[in-house]
C-alpha positions as CSV (number, residue, x, y, z in Angstrom):
1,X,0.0,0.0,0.0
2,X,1.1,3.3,-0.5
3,X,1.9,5.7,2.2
4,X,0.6,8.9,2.2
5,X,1.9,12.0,4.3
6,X,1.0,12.6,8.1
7,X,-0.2,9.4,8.8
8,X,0.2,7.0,12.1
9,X,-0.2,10.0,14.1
10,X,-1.9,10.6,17.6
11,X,-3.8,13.0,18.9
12,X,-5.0,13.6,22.3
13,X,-8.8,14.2,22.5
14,X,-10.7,16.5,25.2
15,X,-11.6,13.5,27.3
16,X,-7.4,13.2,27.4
17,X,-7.5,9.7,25.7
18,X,-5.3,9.5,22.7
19,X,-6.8,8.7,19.2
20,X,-4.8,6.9,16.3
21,X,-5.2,9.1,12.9
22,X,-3.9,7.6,9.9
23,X,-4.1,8.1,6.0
24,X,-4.2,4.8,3.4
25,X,-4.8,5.3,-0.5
26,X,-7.2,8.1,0.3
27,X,-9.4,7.2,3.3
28,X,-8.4,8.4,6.8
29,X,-9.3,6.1,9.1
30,X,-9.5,6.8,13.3
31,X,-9.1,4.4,16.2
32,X,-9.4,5.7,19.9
33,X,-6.3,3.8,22.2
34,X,-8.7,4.0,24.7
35,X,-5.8,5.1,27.1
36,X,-4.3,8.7,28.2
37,X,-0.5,7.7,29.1
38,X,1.4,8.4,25.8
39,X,3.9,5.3,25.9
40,X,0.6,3.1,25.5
41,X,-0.6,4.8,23.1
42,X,2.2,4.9,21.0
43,X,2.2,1.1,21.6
44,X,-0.7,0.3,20.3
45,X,-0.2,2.7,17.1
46,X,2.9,0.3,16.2
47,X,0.5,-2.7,16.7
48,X,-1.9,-0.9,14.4
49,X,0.1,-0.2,12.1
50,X,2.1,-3.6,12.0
51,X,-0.3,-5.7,10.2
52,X,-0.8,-3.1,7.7
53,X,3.0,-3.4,6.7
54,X,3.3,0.5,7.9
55,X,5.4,2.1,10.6
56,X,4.6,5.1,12.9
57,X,6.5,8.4,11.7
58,X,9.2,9.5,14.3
59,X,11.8,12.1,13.4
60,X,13.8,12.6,17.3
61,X,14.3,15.9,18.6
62,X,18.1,15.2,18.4
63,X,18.3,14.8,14.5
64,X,15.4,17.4,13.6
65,X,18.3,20.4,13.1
66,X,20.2,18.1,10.8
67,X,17.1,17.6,8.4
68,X,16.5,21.1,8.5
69,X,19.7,22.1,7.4
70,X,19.6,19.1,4.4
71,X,16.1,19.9,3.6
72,X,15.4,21.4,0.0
73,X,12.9,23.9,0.9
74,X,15.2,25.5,3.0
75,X,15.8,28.9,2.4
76,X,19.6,29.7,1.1
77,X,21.4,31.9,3.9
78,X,24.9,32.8,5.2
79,X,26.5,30.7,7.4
80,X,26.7,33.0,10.5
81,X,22.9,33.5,10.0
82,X,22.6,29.5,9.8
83,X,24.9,29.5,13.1
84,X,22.2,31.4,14.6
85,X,19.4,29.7,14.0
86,X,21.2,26.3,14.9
87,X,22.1,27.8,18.3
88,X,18.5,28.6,18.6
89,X,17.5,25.0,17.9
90,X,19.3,23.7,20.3
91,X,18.7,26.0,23.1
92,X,15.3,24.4,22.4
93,X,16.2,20.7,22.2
94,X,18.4,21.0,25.5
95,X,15.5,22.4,27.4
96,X,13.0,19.8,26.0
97,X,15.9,16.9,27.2
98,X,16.1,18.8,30.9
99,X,12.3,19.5,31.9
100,X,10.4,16.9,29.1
101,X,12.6,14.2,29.0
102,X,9.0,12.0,28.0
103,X,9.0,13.9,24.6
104,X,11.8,12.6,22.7
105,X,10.5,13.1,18.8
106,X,9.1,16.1,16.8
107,X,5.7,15.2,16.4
108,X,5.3,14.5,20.4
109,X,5.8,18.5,21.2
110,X,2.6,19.2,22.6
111,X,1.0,23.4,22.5
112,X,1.4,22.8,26.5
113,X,5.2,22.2,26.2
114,X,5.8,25.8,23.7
115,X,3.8,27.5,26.4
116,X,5.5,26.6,29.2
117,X,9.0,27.0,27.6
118,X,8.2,30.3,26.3
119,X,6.6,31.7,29.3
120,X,10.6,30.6,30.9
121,X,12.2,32.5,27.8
122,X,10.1,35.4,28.2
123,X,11.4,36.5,31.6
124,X,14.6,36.8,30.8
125,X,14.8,38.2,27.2
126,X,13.8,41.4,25.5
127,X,10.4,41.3,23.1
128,X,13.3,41.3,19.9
129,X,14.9,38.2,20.5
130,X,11.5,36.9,21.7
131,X,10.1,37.2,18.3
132,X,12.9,36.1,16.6
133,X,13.4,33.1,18.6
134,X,9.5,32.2,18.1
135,X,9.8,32.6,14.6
136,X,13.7,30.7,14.0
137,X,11.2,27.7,15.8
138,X,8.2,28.1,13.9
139,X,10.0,28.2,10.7
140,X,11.8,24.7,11.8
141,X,8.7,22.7,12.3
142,X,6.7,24.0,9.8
143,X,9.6,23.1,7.1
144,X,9.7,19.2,9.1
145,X,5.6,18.9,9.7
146,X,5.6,16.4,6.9
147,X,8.5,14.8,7.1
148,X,7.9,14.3,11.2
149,X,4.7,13.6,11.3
150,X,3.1,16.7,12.8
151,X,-0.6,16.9,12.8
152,X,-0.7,20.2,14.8
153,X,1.8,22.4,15.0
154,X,2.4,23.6,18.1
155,X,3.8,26.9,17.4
156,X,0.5,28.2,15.2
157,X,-1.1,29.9,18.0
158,X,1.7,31.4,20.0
159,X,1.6,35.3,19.0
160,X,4.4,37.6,19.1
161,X,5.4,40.3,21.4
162,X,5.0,43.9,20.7
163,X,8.7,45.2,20.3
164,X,10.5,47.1,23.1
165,X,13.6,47.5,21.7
166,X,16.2,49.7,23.2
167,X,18.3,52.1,20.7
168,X,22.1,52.2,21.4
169,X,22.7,55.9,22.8
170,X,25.1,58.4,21.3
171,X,28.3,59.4,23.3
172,X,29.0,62.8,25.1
173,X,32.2,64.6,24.0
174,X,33.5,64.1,27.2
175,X,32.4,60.1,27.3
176,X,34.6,59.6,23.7
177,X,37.8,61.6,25.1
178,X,37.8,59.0,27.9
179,X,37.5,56.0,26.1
180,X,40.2,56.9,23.7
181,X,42.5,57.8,26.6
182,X,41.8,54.5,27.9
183,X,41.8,52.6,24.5
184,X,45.5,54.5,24.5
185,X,46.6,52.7,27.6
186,X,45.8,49.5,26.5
187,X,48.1,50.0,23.6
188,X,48.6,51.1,20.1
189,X,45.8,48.7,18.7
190,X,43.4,49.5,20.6
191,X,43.9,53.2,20.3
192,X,43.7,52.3,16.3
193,X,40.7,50.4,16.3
194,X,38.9,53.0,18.8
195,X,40.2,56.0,16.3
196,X,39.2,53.7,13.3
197,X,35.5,53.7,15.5
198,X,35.0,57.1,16.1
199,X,36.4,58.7,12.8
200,X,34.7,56.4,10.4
201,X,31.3,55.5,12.3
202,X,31.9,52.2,10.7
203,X,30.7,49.0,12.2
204,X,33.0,47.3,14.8
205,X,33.8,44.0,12.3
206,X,34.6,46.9,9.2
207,X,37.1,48.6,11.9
208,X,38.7,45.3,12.6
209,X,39.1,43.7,9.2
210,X,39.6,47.0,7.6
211,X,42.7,46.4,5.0
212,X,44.6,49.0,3.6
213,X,42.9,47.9,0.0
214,X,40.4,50.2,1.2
215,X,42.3,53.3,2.8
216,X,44.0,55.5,-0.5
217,X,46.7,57.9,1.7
218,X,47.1,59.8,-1.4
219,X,43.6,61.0,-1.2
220,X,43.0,60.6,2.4
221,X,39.7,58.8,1.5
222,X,38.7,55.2,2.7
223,X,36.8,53.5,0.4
224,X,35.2,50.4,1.6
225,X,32.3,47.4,1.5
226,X,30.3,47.2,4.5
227,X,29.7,43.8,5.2
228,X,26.0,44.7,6.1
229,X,26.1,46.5,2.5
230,X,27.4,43.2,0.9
231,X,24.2,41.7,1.7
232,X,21.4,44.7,1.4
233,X,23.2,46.9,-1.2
234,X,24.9,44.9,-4.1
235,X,28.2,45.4,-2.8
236,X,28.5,49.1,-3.5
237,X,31.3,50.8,-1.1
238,X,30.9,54.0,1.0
239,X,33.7,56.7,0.8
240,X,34.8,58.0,4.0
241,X,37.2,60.9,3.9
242,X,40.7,60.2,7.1
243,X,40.1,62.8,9.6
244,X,43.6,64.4,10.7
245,X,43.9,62.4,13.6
246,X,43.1,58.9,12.2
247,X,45.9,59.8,9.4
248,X,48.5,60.2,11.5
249,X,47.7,56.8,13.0
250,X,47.5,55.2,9.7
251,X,51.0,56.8,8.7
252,X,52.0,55.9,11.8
253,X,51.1,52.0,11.1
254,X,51.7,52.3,7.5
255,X,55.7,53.4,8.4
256,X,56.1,50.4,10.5
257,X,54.3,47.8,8.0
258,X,57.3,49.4,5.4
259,X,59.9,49.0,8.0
260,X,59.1,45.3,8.3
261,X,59.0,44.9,4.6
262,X,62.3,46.0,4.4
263,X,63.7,43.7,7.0
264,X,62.0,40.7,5.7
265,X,63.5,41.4,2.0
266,X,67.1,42.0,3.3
267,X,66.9,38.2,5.7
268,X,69.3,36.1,4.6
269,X,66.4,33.7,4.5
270,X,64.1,35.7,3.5
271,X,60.2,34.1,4.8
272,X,57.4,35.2,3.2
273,X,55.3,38.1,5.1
274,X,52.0,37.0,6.7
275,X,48.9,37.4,5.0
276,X,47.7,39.2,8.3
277,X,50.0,42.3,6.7
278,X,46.9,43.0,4.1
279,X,44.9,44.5,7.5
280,X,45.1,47.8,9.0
281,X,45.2,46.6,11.9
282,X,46.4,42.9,12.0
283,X,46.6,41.9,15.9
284,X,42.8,43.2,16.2
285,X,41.6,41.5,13.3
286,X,43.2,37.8,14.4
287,X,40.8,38.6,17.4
288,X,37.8,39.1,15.4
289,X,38.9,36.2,13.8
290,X,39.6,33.6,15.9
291,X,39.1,35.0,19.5
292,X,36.0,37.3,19.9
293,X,35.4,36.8,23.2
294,X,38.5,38.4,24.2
295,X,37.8,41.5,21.8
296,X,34.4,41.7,23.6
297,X,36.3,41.5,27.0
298,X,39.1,44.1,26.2
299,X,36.7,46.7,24.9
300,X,34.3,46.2,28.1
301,X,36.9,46.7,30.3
302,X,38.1,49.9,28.0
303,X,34.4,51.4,28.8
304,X,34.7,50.5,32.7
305,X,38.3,51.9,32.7
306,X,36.1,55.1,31.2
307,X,34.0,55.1,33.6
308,X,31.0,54.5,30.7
309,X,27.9,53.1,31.4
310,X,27.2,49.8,28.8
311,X,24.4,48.4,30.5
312,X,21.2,49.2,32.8
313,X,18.2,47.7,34.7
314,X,15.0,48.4,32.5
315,X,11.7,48.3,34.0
316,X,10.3,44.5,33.6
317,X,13.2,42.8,32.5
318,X,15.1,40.3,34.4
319,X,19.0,41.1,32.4
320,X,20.1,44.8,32.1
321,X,19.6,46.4,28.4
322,X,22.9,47.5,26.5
323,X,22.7,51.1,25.7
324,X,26.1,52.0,24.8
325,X,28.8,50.0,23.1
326,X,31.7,50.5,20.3
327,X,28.3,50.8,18.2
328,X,27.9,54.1,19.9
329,X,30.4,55.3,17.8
330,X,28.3,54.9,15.1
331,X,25.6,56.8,16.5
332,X,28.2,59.5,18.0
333,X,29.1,60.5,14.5
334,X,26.0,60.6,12.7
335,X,25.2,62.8,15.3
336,X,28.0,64.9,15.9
337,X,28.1,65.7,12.1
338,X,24.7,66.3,11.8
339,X,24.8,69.0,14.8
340,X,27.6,70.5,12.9
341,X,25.3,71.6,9.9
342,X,26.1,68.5,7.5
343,X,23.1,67.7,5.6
344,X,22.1,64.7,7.2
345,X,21.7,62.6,3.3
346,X,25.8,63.3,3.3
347,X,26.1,62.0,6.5
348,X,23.9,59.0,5.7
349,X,25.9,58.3,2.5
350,X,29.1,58.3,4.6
351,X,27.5,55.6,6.7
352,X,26.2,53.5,4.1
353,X,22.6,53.9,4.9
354,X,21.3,55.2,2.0
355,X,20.7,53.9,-1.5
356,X,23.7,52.9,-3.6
357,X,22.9,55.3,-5.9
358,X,22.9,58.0,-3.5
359,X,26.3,56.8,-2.3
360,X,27.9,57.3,-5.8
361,X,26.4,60.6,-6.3
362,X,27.9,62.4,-3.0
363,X,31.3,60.6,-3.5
364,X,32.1,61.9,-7.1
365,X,29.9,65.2,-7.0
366,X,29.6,66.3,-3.1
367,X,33.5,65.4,-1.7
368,X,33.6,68.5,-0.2
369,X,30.3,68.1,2.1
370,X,32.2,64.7,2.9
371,X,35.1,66.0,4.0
372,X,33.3,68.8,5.5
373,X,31.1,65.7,7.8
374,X,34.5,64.0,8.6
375,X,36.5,66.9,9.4
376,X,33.1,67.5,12.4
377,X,34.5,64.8,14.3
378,X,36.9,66.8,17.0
379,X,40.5,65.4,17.4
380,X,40.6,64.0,20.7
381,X,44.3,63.6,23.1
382,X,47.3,63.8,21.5
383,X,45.8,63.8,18.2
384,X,44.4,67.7,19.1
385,X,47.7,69.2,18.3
386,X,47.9,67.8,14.7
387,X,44.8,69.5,14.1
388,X,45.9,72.9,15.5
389,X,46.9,74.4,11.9
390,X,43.8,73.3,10.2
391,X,41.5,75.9,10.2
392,X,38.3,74.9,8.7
393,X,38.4,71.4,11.0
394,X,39.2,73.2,14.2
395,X,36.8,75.7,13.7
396,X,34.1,73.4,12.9
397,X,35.3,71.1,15.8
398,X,35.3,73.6,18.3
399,X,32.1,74.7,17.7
400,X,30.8,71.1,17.7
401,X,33.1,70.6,21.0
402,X,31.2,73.5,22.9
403,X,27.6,72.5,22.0
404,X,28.4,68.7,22.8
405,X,30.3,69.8,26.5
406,X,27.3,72.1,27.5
407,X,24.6,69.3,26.6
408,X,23.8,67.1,29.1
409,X,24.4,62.6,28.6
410,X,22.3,61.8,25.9
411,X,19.0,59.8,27.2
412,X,18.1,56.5,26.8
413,X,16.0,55.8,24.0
414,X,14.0,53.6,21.6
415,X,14.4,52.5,18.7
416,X,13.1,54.6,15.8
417,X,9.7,53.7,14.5
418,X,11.0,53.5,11.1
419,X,13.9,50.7,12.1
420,X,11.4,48.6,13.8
421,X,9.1,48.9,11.0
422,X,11.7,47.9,8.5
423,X,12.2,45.0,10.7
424,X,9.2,43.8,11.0
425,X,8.5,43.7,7.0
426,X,12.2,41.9,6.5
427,X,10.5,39.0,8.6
428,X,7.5,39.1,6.5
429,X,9.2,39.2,3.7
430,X,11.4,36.0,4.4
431,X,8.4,34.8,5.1
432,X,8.7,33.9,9.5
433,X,5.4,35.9,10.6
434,X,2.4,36.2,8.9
435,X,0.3,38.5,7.2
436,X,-1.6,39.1,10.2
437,X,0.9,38.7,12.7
438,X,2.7,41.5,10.4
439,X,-0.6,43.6,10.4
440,X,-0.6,43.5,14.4
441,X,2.3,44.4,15.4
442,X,2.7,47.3,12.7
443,X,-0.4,48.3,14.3
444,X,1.1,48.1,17.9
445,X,4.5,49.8,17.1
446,X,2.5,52.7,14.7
447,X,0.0,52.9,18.3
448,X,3.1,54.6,19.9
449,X,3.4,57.1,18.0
């Protein structure tokens, strides 16, 4: 006989008795067990099944991440995003083992189990990774129902949660001064990749794998490929004019790169020069690389040394919320440029948040407002000095200086309405909410307003 999809499955009735549902050539046929413990039940579903040369669909917890990943209807994704989602899985599957060790298959996760695992998850996580953790679930079971068996899915009735997202914070004058000092002290790589962070307002993984490809000394410009524009933009670089103080760092670097160069070549046994040499900054990027953690841990203990606040208790959550971080930096100079009088669609091409188009345009026909949004930024410790002769940047800096030293630490704050919009139509668009689930919580976040 041929075997059609989703049959020899159980479901549990009202009276709490499970019921035998199966599917033959056509006709679906129903047996009550006449029993409410699960183990019988599934007992006499192989016993039903046996005579009729068919055997009851079981697809473990343990193996279900493996046919996801080998599963055609899959969507194609990076491998960090894929990382993700697999460490999502199996924060699952380890809590299912520790508090249902009875459910040991895909098809036996009961509405009761999602509930009671979420309503754990939700006290200690904000309503972001909520929703994405719901939906990284969802998507897994949905894409296995057949294949395990599932008559229900569990996950169709749990709703998201309207988003509370916390915005990282921009950076006080005063706040950046400190942690450059102290990025100083912990040595001349640090101080590079915070000068890299605050000059360029590029993303902490562009400051640390920046190569000197994209940095062109002759015309003090930085060109270079987000990786976030890789994905979203076609690839199309952003040009970021070297403030003062960042070049004489990158001369700085660049002399001693030359220096070994020249001692390599003149060896008597010559060995070939590390392909490390091709970054900026070559002992930061082996950390992105291959040791994050301590990255993470050096830059914390730079802000601490700062005496700058990464983290705070929010109202109804269990962990504190991160408000600043090197992503501050970010934030600081879209700011600081903007208070400086740079029209904020320069800034935004510097940044890479605009259109590609939009980039091109300002980079071949607007350098000038470019340098103009750079040159905002003030030079901060010893780097001041350098900038003492250059007129238009100090007085541009100074008067940026003394609006940012009489305003007061810039508040905590949300996320823009428009960021958690776009968010919310990139997961209906990959298709991990709804249409109404979509509709709901546009109508939540637009109720704030």
């Amino acid at each position: 006989m041929a075997r059609e999809k989703g049959t020899g499955n159980l479901q549990q009735e009202k009276s709490g008795r499970w019921t035998v549902r199966i599917g033959i050539n056509g006709r679906r046929l129903s047996r009550s067990t006449g029993t409410t413990d699960r183990d019988k039940a599934e007992a006499f579903l192989n016993r039903f099944l046996a005579p009729l040369g068919l055997g009851a669909i079981r697809l473990p917890l343990a193996e279900a991440w493996h046919h996801y990943e080998m599963s055609p209807k899959r969507r194609d994704i990076s491998k960090a995003t894929l990382d993700t989602k697999r460490s999502v899985w199996m924060h699952f599957a380890r809590w299912m083992e520790k508090f249902h060790l009875e459910i040991g298959h895909l098809a036996e996760v009961t509405q009761e189990a999602v509930a009671e695992y979420l309503m754990q998850f939700k006290c200690h996580h904000a309503a972001t990774t909520y929703n994405n953790h719901v939906c990284v679930l969802r998507e897994v079971f949905r894409l296995l129902a057949d294949k395990a068996g599932i008559a229900h899915d569990p996950w169709a009735d749990v709703q998201l949660r309207a988003d509370d997202s916390v915005s990282r914070r921009e950076l006080t004058l005063d706040e950046v001064n400190r942690l450059y000092e102290a990025a100083s002290k912990e040595g001349a790589h640090w101080r590079l990749l915070f000068a890299t962070g605050i000059y360029t307002g590029l993303r902490l993984g562009d400051c640390c794998r920046l190569s000197w490809e994209c940095v062109n000394l002759d015309r003090n410009v930085i060109q270079v490929i987000p990786e976030k524009t890789k994905k979203h933009a076609h690839g199309k670089p952003v040009t970021i004019p070297i403030h003062p103080t960042l070049l004489a760092e990158l001369m700085e670097v660049r002399g001693k790169r030359e220096e070994g160069r020249e001692e390599a070549a003149t060896a008597s046994s010559p060995l070939p020069l590390p392909s490390s040499l091709s970054y900026v900054n070559p002992v930061i990027a082996d950390l992105y690389n291959n040791r994050n953690w301590e990255l993470d841990e050096v830059i914390r203990r730079i802000f601490t040394a700062a005496n700058v606040t990464m983290s705070v208790k929010m109202e109804g959550r269990s962990r504190k919320s991160v408000v600043a971080s090197f992503h501050s930096f970010r934030h600081t100079f879209v700011s600081l440029s903007a208070n400086a009088g740079v029209p904020l669609p320069v800034v935004q091409s510097i940044v890479g948040h605009c259109s590609t188009a939009m980039t091109r345009h300002y980079y071949h026909e607007s350098e000038d407002a470019l340098r103009q949004a750079v040159a905002a930024i003030p030079a901060l410790g010893a780097g001041a000095s350098l900038c003492a002769g250059a007129a238009t940047t100090g007085d541009v800096a100074r008067s940026v200086g003394e609006a940012a030293t009489a305003a007061p630490a810039a508040p905590v704050r949300r996320e823009s309405v428009s960021a958690r919009l776009r968010r919310l139509a990139n997961l209906l668009s990959q298709g991990l909410i709804s249409d109404a689930e979509h509709a709901a919580q546009r109508a939540r976040i637009l109720a704030e307003i």
